[in-house]
N, C-alpha and C positions, 0 to 999 in steps of 0.2 A: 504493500500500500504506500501513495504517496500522501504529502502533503502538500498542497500549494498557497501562501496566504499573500491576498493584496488587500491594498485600502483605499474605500471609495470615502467621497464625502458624505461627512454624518446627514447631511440633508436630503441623501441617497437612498437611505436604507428603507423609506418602508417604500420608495418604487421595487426596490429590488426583492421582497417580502410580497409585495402586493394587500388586497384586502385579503383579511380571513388567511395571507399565506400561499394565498391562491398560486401569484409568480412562481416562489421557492418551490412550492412544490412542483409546480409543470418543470423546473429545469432540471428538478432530482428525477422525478419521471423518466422527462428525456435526453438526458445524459447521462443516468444513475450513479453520479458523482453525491457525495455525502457533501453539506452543505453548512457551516457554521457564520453565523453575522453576528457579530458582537456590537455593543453601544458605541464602541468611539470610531467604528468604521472599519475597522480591523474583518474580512471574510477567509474564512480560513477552507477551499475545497477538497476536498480527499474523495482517492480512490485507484484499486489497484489497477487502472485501466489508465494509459498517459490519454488518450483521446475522449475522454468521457472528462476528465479534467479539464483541456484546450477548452472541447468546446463549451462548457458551464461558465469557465475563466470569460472567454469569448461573450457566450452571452452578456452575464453580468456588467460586461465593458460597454457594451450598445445598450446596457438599459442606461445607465451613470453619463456616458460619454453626453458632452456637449458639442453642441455643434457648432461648425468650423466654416471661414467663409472659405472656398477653394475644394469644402470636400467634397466628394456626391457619395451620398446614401444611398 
């Protein structure tokens, strides 16, 4: 098993939770990466799969990420 931990901004966290949790859980679903969000923005992903990690990491970054003039979505 791995661990992977990044940090979004605290004003992040319940996008990336969603209501009820609703988000978190679609990405454990579909990435079956284990999923931890702590309070100061610290998300810690695990799992013994390196692409079930990527992409969870991945998502999580396109929920947080800000937009940018020059990029296309």
């Amino acid at each position: 098993p791995r661990i992977v931990q990044i940090n979004i901004p605290v004003d992040k966290i319940r996008d990336v939770i969603g209501t009820g949790g609703k988000v978190i859980r679609e990405i454990v679903e579909k990435t079956g990466a284990k999923i931890n969000v702590e309070d100061g923005g610290t998300v810690k992903v695990a799992s013994a799969n390196a692409e079930s990690i990527e992409a969870a990491i991945k998502w999580i970054k396109s929920i947080v990420s800000e937009a940018e003039p020059g990029m296309i979505y």
